[in-house]
VOGU-3710 file (C-alpha; in Angstrom, 3 decimals, decimal comma):
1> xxxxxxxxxx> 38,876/31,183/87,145  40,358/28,586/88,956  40,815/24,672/87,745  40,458/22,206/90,271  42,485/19,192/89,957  39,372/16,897/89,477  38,861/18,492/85,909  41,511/18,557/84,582  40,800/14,669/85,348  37,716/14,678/83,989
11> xxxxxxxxxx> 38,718/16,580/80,375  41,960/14,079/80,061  39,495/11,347/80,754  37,679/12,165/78,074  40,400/12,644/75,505  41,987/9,494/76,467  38,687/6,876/76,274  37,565/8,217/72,818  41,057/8,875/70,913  41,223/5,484/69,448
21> xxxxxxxxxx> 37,770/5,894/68,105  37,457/9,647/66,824  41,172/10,647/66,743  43,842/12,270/68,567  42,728/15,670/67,218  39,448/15,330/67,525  39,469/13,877/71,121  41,484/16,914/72,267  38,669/19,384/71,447  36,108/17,274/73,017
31> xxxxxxxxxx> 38,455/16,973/76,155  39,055/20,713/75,863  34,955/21,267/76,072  34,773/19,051/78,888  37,572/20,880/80,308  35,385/24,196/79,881  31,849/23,171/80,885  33,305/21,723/83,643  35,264/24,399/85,436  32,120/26,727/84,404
41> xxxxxxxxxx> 29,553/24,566/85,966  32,415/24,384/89,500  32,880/28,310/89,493  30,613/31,092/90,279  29,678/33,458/87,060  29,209/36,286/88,970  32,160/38,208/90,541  33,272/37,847/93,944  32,902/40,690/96,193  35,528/41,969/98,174
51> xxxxxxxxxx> 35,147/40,606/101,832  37,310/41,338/105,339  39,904/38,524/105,261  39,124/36,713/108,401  41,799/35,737/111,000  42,956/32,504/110,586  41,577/30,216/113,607  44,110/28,540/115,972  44,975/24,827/115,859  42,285/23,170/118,064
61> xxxxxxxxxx> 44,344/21,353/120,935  43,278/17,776/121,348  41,485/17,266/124,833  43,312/16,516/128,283  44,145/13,248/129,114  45,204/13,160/125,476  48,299/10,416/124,469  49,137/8,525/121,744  45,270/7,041/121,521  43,554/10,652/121,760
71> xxxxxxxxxx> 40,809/10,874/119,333  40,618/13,734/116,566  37,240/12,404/115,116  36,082/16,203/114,789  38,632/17,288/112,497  38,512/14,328/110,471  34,790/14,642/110,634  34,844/17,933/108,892  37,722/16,911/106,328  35,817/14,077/104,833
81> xxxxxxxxxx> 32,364/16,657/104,940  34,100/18,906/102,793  35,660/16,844/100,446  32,274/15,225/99,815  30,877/18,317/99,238  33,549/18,834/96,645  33,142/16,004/94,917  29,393/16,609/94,619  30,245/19,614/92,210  31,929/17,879/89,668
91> xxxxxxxxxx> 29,855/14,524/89,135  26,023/14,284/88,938  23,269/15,860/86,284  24,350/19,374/86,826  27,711/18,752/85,420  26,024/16,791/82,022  24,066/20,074/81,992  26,150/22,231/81,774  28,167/20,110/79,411  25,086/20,091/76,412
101> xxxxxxxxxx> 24,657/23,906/77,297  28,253/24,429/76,520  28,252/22,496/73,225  24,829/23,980/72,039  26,093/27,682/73,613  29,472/26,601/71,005  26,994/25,364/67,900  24,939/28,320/67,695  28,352/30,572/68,048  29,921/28,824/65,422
111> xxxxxxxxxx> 27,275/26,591/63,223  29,389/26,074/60,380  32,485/24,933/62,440  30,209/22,857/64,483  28,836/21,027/61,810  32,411/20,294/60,500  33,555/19,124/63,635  30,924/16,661/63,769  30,769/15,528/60,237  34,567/14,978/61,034
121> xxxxxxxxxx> 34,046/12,922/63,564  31,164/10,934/62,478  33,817/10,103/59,388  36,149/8,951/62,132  34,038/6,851/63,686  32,803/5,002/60,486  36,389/4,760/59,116  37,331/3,321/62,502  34,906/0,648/62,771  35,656/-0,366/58,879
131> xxxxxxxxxx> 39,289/-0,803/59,918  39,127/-2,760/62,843  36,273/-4,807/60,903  32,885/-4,302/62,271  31,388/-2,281/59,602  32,390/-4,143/56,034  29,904/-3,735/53,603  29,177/-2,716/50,163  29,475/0,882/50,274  33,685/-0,003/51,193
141> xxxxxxxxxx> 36,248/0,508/54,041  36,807/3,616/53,359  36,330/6,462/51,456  38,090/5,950/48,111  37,546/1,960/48,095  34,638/0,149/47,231  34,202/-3,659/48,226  32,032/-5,901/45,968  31,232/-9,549/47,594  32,441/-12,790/46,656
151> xxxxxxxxxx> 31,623/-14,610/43,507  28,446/-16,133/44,618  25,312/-13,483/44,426  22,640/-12,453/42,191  24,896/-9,317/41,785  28,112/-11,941/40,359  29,469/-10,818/37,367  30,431/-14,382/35,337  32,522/-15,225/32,138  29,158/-15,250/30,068
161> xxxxxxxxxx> 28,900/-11,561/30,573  32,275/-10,628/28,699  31,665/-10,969/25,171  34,083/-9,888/22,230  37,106/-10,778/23,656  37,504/-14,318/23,635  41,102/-14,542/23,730  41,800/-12,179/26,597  39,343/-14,559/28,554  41,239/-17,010/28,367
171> xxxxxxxxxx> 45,012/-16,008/29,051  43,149/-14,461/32,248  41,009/-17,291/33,280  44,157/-19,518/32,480  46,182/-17,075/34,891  43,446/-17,054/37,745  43,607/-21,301/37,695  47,308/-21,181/38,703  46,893/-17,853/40,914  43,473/-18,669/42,725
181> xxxxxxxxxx> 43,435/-22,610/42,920  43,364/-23,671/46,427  46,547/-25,719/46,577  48,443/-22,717/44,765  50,888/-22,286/46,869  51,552/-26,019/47,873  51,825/-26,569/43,955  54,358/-23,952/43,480  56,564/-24,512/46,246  56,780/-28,336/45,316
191> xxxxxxxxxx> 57,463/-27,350/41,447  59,660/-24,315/43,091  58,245/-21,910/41,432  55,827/-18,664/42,236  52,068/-18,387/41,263  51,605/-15,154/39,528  49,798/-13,034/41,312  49,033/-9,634/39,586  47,833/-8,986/35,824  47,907/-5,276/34,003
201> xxxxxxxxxx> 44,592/-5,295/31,062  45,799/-2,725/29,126  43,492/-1,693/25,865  41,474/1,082/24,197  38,777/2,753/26,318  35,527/0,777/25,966  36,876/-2,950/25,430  35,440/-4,628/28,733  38,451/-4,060/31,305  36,196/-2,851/34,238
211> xxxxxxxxxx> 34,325/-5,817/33,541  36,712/-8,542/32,960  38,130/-7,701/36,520  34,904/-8,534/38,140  34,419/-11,929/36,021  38,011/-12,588/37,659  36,898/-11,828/41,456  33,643/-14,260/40,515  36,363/-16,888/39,202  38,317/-16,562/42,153
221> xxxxxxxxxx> 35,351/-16,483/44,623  37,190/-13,286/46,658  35,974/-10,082/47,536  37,371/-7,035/45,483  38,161/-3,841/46,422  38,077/-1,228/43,608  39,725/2,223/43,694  40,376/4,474/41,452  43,982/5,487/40,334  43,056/9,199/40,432
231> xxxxxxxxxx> 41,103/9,213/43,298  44,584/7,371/45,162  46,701/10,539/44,140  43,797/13,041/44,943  44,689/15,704/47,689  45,418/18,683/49,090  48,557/17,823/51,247  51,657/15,949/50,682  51,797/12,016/51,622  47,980/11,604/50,712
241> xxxxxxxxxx> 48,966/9,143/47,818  51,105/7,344/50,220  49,008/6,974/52,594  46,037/6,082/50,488  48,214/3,351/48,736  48,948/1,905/52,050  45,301/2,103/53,356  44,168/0,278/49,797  46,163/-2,737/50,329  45,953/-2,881/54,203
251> xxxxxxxxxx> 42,542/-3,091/53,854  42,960/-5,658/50,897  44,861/-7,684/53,508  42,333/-7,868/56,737  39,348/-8,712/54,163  41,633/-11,541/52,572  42,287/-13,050/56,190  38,755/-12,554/56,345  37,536/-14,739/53,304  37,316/-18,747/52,724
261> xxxxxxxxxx> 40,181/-18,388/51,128  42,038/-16,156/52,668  42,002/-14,197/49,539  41,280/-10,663/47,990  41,456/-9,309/44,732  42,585/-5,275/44,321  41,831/-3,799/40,595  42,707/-0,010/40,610  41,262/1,624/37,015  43,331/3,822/34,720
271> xxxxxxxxxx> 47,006/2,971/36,559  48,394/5,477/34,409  47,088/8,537/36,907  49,317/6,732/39,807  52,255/5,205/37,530  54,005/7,264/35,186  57,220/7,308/34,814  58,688/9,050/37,514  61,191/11,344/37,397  59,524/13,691/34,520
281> xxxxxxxxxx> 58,382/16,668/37,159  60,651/18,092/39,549  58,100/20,240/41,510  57,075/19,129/44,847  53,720/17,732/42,879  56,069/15,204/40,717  58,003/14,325/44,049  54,810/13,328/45,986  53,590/11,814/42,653  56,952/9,737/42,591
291> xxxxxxxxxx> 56,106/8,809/46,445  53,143/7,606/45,315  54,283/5,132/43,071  56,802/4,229/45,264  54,721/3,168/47,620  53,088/1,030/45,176  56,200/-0,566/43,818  56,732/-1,600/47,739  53,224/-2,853/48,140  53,086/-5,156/45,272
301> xxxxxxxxxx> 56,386/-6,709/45,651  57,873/-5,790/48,712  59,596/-7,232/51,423  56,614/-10,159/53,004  54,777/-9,499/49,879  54,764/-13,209/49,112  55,617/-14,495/52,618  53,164/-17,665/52,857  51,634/-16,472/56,443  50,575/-13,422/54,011
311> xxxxxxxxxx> 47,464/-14,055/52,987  47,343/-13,535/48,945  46,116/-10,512/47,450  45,857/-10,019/43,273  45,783/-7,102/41,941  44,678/-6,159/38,663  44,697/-2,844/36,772  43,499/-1,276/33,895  45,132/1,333/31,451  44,492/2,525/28,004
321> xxxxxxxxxx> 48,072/4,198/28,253  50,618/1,439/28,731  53,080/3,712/26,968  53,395/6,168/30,077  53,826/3,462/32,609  57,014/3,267/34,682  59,144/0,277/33,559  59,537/-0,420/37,202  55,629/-1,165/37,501  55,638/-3,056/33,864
331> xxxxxxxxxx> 58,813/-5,714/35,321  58,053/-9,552/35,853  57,492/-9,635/39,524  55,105/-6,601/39,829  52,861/-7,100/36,794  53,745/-10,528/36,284  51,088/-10,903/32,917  50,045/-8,254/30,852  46,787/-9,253/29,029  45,611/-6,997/25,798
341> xxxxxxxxxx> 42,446/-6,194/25,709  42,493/-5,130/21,625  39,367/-3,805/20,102  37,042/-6,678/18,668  37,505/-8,421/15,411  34,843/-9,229/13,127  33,736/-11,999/14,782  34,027/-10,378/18,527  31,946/-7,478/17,407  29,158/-10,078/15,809
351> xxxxxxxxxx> 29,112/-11,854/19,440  28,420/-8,011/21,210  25,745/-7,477/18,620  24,109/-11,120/19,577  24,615/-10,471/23,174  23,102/-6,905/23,317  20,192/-7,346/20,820  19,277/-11,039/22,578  19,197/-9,111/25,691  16,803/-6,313/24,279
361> xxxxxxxxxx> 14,783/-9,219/22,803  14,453/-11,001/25,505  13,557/-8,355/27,890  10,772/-7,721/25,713  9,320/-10,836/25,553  10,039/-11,397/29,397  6,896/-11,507/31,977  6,641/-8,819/34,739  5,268/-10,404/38,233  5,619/-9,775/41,692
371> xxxxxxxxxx> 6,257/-11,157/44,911  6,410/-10,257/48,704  8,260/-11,132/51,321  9,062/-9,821/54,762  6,605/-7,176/53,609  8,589/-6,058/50,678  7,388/-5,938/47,675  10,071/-7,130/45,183  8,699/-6,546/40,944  11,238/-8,119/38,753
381> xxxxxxxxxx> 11,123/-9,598/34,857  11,252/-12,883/34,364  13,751/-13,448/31,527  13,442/-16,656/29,486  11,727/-17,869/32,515  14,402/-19,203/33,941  16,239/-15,757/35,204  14,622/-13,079/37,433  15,973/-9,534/36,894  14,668/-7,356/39,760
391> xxxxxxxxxx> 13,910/-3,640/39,375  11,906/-2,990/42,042  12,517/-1,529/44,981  15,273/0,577/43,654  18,010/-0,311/46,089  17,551/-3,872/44,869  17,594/-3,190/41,332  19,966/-5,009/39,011  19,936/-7,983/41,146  19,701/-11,162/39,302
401> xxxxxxxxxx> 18,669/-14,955/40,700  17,832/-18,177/38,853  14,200/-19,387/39,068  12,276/-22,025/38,338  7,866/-20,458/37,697  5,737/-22,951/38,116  1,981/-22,906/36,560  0,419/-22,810/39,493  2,057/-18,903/40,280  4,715/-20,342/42,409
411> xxxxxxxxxx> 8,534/-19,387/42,470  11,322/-21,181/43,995  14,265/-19,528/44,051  17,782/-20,558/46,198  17,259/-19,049/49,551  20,829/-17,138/49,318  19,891/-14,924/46,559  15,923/-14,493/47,814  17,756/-13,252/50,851  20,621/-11,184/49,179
421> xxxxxxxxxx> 17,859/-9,302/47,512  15,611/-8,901/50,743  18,589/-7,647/52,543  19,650/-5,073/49,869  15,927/-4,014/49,313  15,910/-3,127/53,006  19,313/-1,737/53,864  21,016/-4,670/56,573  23,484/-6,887/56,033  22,348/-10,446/54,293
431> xxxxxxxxxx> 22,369/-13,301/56,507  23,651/-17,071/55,809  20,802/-19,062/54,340  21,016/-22,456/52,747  18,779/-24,626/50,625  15,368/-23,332/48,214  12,237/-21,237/48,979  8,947/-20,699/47,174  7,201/-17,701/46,739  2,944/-16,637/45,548
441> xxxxxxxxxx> 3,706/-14,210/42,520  1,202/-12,199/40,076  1,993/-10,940/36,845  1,666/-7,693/36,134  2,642/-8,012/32,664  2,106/-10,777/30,555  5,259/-10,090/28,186  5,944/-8,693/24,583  4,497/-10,877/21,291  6,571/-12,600/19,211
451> xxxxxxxxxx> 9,338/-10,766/17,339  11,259/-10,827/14,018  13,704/-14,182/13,398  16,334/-11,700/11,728  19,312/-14,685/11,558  21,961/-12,538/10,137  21,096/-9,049/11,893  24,439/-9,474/13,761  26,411/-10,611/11,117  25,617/-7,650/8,920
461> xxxxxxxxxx> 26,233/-5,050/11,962  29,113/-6,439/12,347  30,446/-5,778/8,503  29,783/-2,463/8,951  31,439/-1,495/12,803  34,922/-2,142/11,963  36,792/-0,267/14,764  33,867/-0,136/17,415  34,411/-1,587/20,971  31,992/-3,217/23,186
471> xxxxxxxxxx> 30,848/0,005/25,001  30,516/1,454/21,361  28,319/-1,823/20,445  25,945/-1,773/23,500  25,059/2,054/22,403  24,206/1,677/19,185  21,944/-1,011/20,402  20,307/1,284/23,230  19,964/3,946/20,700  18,339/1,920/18,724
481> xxxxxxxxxx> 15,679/0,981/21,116  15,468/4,433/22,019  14,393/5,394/18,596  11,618/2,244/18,556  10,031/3,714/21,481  9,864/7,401/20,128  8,002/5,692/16,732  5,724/3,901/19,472  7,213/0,453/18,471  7,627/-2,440/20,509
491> xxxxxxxxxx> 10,998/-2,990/19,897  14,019/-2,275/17,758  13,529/-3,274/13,631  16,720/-4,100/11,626  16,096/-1,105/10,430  16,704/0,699/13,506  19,987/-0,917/14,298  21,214/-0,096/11,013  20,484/3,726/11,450  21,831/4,197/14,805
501> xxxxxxxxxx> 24,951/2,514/13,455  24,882/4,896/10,645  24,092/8,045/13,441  27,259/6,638/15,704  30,215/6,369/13,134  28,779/9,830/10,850  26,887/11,697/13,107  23,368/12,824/14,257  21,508/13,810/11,032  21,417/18,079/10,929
511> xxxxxxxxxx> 17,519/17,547/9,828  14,644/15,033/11,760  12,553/12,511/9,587  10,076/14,232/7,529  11,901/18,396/8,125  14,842/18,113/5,868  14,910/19,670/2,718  14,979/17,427/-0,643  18,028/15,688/-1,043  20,907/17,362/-3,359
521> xxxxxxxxxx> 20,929/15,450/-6,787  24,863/15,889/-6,793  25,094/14,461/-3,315  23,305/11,653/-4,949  25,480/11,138/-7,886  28,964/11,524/-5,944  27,329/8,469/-3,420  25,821/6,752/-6,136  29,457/6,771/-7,862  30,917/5,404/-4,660
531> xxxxxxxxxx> 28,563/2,356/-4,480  27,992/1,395/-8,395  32,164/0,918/-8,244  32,235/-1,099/-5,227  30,022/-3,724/-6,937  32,361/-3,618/-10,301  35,379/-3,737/-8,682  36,971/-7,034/-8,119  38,629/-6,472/-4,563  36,099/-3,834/-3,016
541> xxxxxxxxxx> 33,505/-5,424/-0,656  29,864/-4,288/-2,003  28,478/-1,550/-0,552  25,779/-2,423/1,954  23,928/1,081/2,699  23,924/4,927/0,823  22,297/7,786/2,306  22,654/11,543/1,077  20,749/13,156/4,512  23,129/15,792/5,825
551> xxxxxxxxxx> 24,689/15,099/9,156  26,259/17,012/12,531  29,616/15,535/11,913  29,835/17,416/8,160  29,222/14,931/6,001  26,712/15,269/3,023  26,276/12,102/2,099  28,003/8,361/2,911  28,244/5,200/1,359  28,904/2,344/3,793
561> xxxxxxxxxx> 31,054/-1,032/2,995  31,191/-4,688/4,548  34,990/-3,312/5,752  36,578/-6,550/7,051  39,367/-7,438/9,552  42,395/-8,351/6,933  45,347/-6,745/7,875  47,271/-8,111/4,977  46,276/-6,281/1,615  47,307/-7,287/-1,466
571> xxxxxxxxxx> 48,734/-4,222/-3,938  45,465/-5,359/-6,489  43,591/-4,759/-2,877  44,593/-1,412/-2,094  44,532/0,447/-5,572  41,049/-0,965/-6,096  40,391/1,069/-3,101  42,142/4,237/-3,620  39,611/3,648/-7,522  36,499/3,572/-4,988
581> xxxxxxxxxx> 37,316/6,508/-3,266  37,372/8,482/-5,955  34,876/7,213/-8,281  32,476/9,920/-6,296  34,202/12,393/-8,227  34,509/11,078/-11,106  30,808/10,815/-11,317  30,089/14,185/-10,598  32,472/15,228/-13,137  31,264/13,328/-15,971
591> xxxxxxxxxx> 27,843/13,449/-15,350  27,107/17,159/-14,124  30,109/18,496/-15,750  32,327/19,001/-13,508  33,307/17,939/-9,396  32,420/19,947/-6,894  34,320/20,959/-3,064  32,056/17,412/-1,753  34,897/15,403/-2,757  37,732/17,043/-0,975
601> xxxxxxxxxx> 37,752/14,251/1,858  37,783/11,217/-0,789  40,723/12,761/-2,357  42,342/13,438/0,524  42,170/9,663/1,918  42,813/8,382/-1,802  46,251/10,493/-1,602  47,150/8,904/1,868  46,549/5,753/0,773  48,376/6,255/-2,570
611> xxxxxxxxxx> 51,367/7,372/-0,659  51,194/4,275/1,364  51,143/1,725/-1,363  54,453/3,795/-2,406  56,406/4,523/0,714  54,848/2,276/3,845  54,503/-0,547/1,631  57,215/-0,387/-1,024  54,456/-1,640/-3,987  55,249/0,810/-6,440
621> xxxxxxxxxx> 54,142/0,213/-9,953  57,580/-0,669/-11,063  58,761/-2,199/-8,035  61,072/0,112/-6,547  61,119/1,243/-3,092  60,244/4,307/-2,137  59,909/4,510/1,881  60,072/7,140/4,426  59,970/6,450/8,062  60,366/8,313/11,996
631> xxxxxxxxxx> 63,106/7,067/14,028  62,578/7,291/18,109  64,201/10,417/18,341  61,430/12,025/16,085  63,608/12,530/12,834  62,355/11,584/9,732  64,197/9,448/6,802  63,162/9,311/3,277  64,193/7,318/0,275  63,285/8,374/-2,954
641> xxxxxxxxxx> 62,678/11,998/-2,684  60,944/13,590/-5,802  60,997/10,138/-7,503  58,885/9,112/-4,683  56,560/11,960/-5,170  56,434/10,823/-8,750  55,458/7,525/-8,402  52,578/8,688/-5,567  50,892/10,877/-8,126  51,562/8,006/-11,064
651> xxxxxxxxxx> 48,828/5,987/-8,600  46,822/8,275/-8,425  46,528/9,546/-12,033  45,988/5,809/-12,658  43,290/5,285/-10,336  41,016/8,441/-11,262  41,446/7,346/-14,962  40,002/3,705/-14,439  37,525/5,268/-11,953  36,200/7,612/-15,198
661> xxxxxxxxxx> 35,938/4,476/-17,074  34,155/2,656/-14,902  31,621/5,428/-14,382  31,398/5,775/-18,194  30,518/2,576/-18,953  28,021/2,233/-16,181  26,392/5,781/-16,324  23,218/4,611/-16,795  23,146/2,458/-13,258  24,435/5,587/-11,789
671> xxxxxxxxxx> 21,919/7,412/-13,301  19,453/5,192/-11,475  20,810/4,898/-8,634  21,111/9,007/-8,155  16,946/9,186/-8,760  16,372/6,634/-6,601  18,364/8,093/-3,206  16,863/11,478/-3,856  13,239/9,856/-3,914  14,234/7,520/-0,663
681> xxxxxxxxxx> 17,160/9,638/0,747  18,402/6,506/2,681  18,765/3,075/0,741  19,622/-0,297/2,367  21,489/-3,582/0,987  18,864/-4,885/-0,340  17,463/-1,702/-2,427  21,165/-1,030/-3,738  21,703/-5,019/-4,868  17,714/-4,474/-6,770
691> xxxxxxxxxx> 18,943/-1,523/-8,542  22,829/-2,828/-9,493  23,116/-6,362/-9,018  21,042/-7,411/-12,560  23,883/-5,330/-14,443  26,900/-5,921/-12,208  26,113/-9,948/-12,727  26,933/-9,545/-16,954  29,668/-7,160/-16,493  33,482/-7,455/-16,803
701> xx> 35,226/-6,330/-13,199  37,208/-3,409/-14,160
//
């Protein structure tokens, strides 16, 4: 089969105009289909027979008379009729034809490879058009990057929403003020200095860093682009982490020039996937790992980096492992501020309770109506009247604007976020509106009655949650709404919260309400031990709730404590602690006898922290220091050796001898106590203080 010249046209055509769209690669193969259909449609299927070669006709001699000025129109007649008859095969419907026949005649061969090919290309096309800026919406610029809007929005995440962590709010917001302000750069170059520019929040899991990195792009008013730290070193091929780091902040860069303020803000979540310490692997993984971070280093303080036709991008990251980050990524200049984003105090954990059970309050008492505009129906509540929390349609829901609801059925609500949520309910891009609109609603629920005033709800979950972060806080809460609902309440009872507390720190009870079998009376007496001490001892916060249910995690029974935040103990402190956790033993053995295999964990933790008083702390009964410690190269030094030992087990003989005592001469509280958790299985503050307070007020602290 021969190829005319005029195809081969026609295919490189084709590659050529749609290369910068779909690819080099791509483009090729559609070229190379072209290039096929083509020369089939211009060439007979069916073979040629064998025919006489003909003799070749002799020149035609141009007519007498003939000079310079002779006319050939015949032959030049006949030359332009044939090449317009050659033409005329490869132009014209016949030639699109045969083009969709070869592409269906190539799907139906090959369906699997077709639909890759085109899924390919349809990826190319969309990633094109996000690069050069004609596509830019929520769902990102490309594949492993998702773009959030500026600060303004009913979908704005503000400094209100990050509870717990007051001081971490404000090194950050402090930072942002010098990084984001609009004379930034004009400041620092007249004070010769450099505005920071990029801030690691480096915590536990669960403490709000995901979240304080959108308050920051709100403070800032700049998009943000978030990826994902593992999804940047994801692949199958060398150079993907590279190139992905590249894409991230080229990207970061077009949507900054972009913005008012020519600004952006990048926050890639759990760094420590992209920046450990290089060097550790030496397989071609560790070297394109290595690459990787590299590439990063370059990126984030490279050469132009901070060239003032740049225009700015922060970035801010999140790790819970700071400890396996390269010291080249930690450095002033790269990470310029490190904020901590610590677990919540007392107080922090008491503003997450507020926060989350306001929230569940409020929702409850919050009216239901609905509006309509552009023919969608938009259902949303109505919290504190004031707030409008959409959740239907689906795409839209989330979406928050402020309202004023007037009696009359009336909304008006800023025309921006009215639009924003019209836009996102229907799928196109929001358009720039300015000013107020009111809107006809009905209410399709009236809203809850009035709850409980429970004033110190949050203070007394927050005695008993030492250790929990704010992801830990706003499940206990769900959970217990979640268990109002199944007992066809309203909403959530104090009692509630405090068992779904109880369920998250122990453990799901093995039993449900009403199945489980009566309570052990030993169980009983070993928790009733624990909680008659703590309101005898002098340094023990009282014990706030008992139960003796058995639960998922092991446990038998528990007695729970207002635990506090001190971090300095006295030695009067701690031993009245190691007396607590073993007065559960102590009870069982003079009261039934003997102890039972129950108490292995409380004499376990008494032993550790007996051994701490000794050797962390150096508060041995006599004074002498006893210490042991790890060195960074993993050995371990002691000083005291058996006299050490000695002095650990002198504690503890000590403390299960005043913890005998104090269950002797309070046996009959205990006694009480035991009967009435077997008859109740679960008892509260309240119930423990009727049962021990009358005789803990005349006694003598032990």
């Amino acid at each position: 089969m021969r190829t005319p010249i005029p195809v081969l046209i026609t295919a490189f055509f084709w590659a050529l105009g749609f290369s910068p769209l779909i690819g080099v690669g791509h483009a090729v193969n559609l070229g190379c289909v072209v290039l096929l259909a083509t020369a089939a449609g211009s060439t007979p299927l069916a073979p040629r027979r064998k025919t006489r070669k003909a003799p070749r006709a002799p020149k035609p001699k141009p007519p007498s008379g003939g000079g310079k000025n002779a006319s050939h129109t015949a032959p030049e007649e006949g030359f332009v009729a044939n090449t317009t008859a050659t033409t005329k095969r490869f132009t014209g419907p016949k030639t699109a034809a045969r083009l969709a026949l070869a592409l269906l005649q190539g799907c139906v061969l090959a369906p699997r490879s077709c639909a890759y090919t085109f899924r390919s290309i349809t990826q190319s096309i969309k990633k094109k058009l996000g690069r050069e800026g004609v596509i830019l919406n929520e769902e990102g610029v490309d594949d492993f990057i998702t773009v959030y809007g500026g600060g303004s929005g009913p979908d704005a995440t503000t400094w209100d929403d990050v509870v717990g962590a007051p001081a971490a709010v404000s090194e950050l917001r402090r930072i942002l003020r010098v990084a984001g302000a609009a004379d930034a750069s004009q400041k620092a170059r007249r004070a010769g200095a450099t505005p920071p520019r990029n801030v690691l929040l480096a915590g536990p899991p669960g403490t709000g860093k995901t979240l304080i990195a959108r308050a920051a792009a709100a403070q800032l008013d700049a998009p943000l682009l978030v990826a994902s730290a593992a999804e940047i070193v994801k692949g199958k091929y060398a150079g993907v982490g590279v190139e992905r780091v590249r894409t991230l902040f080229a990207a970061a860069r077009r949507v900054a020039a972009r913005s008012t303020g020519r600004l952006a803000v990048v926050f890639i979540d759990e760094l420590d996937s992209c920046g450990r310490v290089r060097g550790g692997d030496a397989s071609a993984v560790g070297a394109d790992h290595d690459n990787t971070l590299n590439q990063l280093l370059v990126e984030m303080d490279g050469f132009g980096v901070r060239d003032a036709s740049n225009p700015d991008v922060v970035v801010l990251a999140a790790t819970n492992r700071r400890d396996m980050l390269d010291p080249a990524l930690t450095r002033r200049g790269r990470f310029d501020r490190v904020v901590e984003m610590a677990a919540p105090d007392r107080d922090g954990r008491e503003a997450l309770f507020e926060h989350y059970v306001g929230r569940q309050r409020s929702a409850f008492l919050a009216r239901e109506i609905t509006f309509k505009v552009d023919n969608t129906e938009v259902a949303c509540q109505a919290l504190d009247n004031t707030t409008l929390r959409v959740f239907k349609p689906v795409k839209a829901a989330g979406l928050r604007a402020k309202a004023t609801l007037f009696a009359n059925n009336t909304a008006r609500l800023d025309a921006r976020d009215l639009e924003a949520i019209i836009a996102r309910a229907q799928g196109r891009r929001a358009q720039r509106k300015s000013g107020s609109e009111d809107v006809s609603f009905s209410v399709s629920y009236e809203g809850g009655s009035k709850v409980e005033n429970d004033t110190d709800l949050a203070s007394t979950l927050a005695d008993l949650s030492p250790g929990l972060v704010g992801a830990d806080v706003a499940a206990v809460v769900n959970d217990a709404a979640l268990a109002a609902l199944d007992k066809d309440q309203d909403y959530a009872t104090r009692d509630d919260y405090l068992r779904a507390l109880e369920d998250a720190i122990l453990g799901i009870p093995t039993h449900p309400d009403g199945a489980s079998p009566k309570p052990d009376h030993r169980i009983a007496v070993h928790e009733a031990g624990h909680a008659v001490s703590s309101f005898f001892l002098e340094n023990v916060d009282e014990a706030t709730r008992a139960s003796v249910r058995p639960r998922s995690g092991g446990s038998l029974g528990v007695t729970m404590f207002g635990a506090g935040d001190a971090t300095n103990l006295r030695r009067a402190e701690l031993r009245d602690r190691v007396v607590m956790m073993l007065a559960g033993k102590a009870a069982e053995a003079h009261l039934l006898g003997d102890a039972s295999t129950g108490a292995a964990d409380d004499v376990r933790r008494a032993a550790v922290l007996a051994e701490a008083i000794v050797k962390t702390y150096g508060l041995s009964q006599d004074g002498a220091v006893f210490t042991s410690w790890i060195d960074e190269y993993g050995k371990r030094h002691e000083i005291g050796g058996e006299d050490g030992d000695a002095a650990v087990r002198a504690e503890l003989v000590e403390a299960e001898a005043r913890a005998l005592q104090l269950v002797k001469d309070h046996e009959s509280i205990i006694r009480a106590l035991a009967d009435a958790l077997v008859e109740h299985e679960t008892l509260d503050a309240a119930a423990l203080k009727a049962v021990i307070k009358p005789a803990a007020e005349t006694a003598v602290p032990v």
